[in-house]
C-alpha positions as CSV (number, residue, x, y, z in Angstrom):
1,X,26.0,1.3,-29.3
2,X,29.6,0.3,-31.0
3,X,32.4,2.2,-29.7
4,X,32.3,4.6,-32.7
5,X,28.6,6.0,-31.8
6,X,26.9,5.3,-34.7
7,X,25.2,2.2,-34.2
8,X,22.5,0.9,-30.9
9,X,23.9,-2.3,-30.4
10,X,20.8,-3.7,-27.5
11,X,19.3,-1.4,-25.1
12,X,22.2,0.4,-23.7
13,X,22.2,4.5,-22.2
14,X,25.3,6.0,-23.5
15,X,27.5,8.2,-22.0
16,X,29.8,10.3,-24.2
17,X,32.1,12.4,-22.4
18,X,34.8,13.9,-25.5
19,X,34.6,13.0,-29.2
20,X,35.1,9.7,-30.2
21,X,34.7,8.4,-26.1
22,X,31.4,6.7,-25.4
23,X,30.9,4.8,-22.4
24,X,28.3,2.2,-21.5
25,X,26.6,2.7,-18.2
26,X,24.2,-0.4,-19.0
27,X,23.4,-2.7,-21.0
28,X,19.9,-4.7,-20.3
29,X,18.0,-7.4,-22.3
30,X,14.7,-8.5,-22.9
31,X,12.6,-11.1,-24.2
32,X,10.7,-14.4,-24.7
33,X,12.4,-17.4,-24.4
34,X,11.3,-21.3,-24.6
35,X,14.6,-22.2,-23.1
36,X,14.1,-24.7,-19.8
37,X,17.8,-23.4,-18.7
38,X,18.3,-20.2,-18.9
39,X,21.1,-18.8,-16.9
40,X,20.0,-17.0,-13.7
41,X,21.5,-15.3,-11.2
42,X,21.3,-15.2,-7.0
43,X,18.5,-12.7,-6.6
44,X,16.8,-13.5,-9.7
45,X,12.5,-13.2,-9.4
46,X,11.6,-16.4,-10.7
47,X,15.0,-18.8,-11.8
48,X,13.1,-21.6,-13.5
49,X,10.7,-21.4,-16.5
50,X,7.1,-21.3,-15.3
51,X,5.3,-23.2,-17.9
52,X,3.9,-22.6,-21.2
53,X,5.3,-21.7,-24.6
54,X,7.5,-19.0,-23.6
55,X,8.7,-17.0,-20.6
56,X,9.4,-13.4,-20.9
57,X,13.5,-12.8,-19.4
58,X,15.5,-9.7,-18.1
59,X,19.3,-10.0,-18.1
60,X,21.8,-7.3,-17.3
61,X,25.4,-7.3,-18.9
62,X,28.4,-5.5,-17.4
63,X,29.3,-2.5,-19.5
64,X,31.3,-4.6,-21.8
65,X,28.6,-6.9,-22.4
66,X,31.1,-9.8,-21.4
67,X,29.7,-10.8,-17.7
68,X,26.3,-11.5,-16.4
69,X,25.6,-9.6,-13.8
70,X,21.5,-10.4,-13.1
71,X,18.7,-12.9,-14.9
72,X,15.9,-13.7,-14.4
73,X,12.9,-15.2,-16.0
């Protein structure tokens, strides 16, 4: 959601706590990738691609959306 509340930006649950203050509490991403490096993260389920056309990914972003925080094919 931008900062203004009026547009979903990824999938993101917003907090809004006065007018005109929204917060992000997290912001996740999914999807299909053909990508044989895809960032991962320590922790991840499965950190290389497994074969095939395309591997299905989860990453989740810091609030901002500026810093990977987990990924994982």
């Amino acid at each position: 959601m931008n900062t203004e509340a009026t547009k979903m930006l990824a999938g993101e649950l917003p907090s809004i706590d006065q007018p005109g203050k929204v917060h992000l509490l997290r912001l996740y991403v999914a999807g299909q990738t053909s990508s044989l490096d895809l960032p991962t993260t320590a922790g991840a389920i499965r950190r290389t691609h497994a074969g095939g056309a395309e591997d299905a990914f989860v990453a989740k972003f810091d609030p901002a959306g500026r810093q990977l925080l987990y990924s994982t094919y």
